[in-house]
C-alpha positions, 0 to 999 in steps of 0.5 A: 485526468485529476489526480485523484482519480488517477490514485483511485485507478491505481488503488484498484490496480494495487489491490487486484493485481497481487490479489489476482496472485494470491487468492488462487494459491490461498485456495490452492494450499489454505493458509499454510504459513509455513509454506507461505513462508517457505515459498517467499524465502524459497531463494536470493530472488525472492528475498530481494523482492520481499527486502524490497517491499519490507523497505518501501513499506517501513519508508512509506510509514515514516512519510505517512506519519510525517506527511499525515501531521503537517497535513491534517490528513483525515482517515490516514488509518486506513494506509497501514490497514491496506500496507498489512492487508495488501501491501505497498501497492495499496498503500502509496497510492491510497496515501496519495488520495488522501493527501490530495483530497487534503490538498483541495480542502477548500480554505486550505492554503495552496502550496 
């Protein structure tokens, strides 16, 4: 299977799979920051995981800008736009699509 296609299958995954979680409690209890709040911090667990991701998101920012530059990697505005609409599962592998898009530019240097 090509690289690509594997990033787009898991840009699909990263975006159904916490969807699939979210959107039934945001129709549950609408959008209660409060209680969103309340529940993500609601024990050491949980904040180990929201640290977790808070981390891979901010390491994920850093790459992308480092990565997005020596690359001239075109449409790289959309990785934070789905970081901060859906999270790093979004995010990593779009970022990897558009850098392997950037890769098979033709005329582009193979590394």
């Amino acid at each position: 299977m090509r690289k690509k296609a594997v990033y787009i299958f898991l840009c699909l995954l990263g975006l159904w799979l916490p969807y699939s979680q979210f959107v039934p409690w945001l129709l549950a209890n609408g959008l209660n920051v409060r209680l969103l709040t309340a529940e993500l911090a609601g024990s050491r667990l949980a904040m180990f995981f929201v640290w977790d991701v808070v981390v891979s998101a901010a390491t994920l920012a850093i790459f992308l800008r480092i990565e997005a530059q020596s690359l001239r990697i075109r449409h790289v505005w959309l990785v934070p736009v789905a970081i901060v609409t859906v999270g790093v599962s979004l995010g990593l592998p779009l970022f990897l699509y558009l850098r392997q898009r950037a890769l098979e530019e033709p005329g582009r240097l193979k590394a």
